[in-house]
N, C-alpha and C positions, 0 to 999 in steps of 0.2 A: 291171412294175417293182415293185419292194418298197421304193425309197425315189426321192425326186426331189427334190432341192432348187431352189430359189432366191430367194439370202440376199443381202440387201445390208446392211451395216453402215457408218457413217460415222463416223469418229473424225477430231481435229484433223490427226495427219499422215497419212493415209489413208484411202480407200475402199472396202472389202472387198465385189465386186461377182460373184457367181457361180454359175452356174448346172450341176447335173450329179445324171445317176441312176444308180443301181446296182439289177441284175437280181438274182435269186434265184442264191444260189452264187458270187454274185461276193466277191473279195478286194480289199478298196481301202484305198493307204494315202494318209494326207496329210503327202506333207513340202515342204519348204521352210525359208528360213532363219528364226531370232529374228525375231518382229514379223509375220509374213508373215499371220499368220489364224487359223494351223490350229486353237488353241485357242480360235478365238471362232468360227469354222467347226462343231465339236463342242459348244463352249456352247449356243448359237446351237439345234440340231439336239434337244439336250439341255432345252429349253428354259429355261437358266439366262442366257442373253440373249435377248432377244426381239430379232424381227427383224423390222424396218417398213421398207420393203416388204420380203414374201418370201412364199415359202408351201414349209411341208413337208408332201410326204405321204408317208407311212408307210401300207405294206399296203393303199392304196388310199384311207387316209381321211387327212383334211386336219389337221394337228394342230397347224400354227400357231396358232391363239390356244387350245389346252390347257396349263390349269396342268399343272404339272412332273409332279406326282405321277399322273395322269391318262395320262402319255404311252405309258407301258409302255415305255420305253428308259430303260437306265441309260450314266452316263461313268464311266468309271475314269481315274483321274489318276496320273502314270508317278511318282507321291511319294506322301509318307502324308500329302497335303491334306486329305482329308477326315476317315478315322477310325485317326488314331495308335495309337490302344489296340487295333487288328482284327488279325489276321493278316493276307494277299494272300486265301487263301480265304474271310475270314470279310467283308473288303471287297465281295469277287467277288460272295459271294454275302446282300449286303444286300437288293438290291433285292429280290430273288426271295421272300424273308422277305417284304417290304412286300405282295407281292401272293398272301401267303398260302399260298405252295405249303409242302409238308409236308415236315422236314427232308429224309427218302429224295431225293423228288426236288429239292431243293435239289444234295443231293452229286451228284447224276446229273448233273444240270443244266453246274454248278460245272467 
C-alpha cells in the first residue's frame, strides 16, 4: 500500500470516522455532498488538521504526528485559497520548490 488512512474527526454536528488504503497506480476520488469531510479527509492526510485518533501512513512510514512541512505531500485547493498572485502552475509547483528540486525537474514534474 502506498497510503492507509484511518481518521476520525469530531466536530459539534458530526463525526468523521474512516478508514481506507490505496495501492500504487490506484486513482481515487472523494465525493460527497457539502459538509460530508472530504476537505477535512484531505486536511486531515495534509497534515493541516491533526487527527486524534488516526494514523496515516504514507510509503510505509507513519506520518501522523509529522509537521506539515516534513510530510512530503502537498493539497491543492480547487480556488486561489492559498496563493492568489501564483499562476495554476506556479501553485502546482510550490511545494516541489520547498523540497529543493531544480526548476528542470520542477517543469517535468508539474
Amino acid at each position: 500500500m502506498i497510503l492507509q488512512c484511518s481518521l476520525q474527526a469530531t466536530y459539534p454536528d458530526f463525526t468523521l470516522d474512516l478508514a481506507f488504503s490505496v495501492k500504487e497506480g490506484d486513482l481515487v476520488c472523494i465525493i460527497g455532498p457539502s459538509g460530508c469531510g472530504k476537505s477535512t479527509t484531505l486536511s486531515m492526510i495534509a497534515g493541516l488538521i491533526h487527527a486524534e485518533p488516526g494514523s496515516i501512513i504514507l510509503g510505509g512510514e507513519d506520518i501522523s504526528q509529522k509537521e506539515v512541512h516534513k510530510r512530503k505531500i502537498a493539497m491543492v485547493f480547487q480556488d486561489y485559497s492559498l496563493f492568489p498572485h501564483m499562476n495554476v502552475e506556479q501553485n502546482i509547483a510550490y511545494p516541489l520548490k520547498n523540497l529543493k528540486l531544480k526548476k528542470r525537474q520542477r517543469s517535468q514534474t508539474v
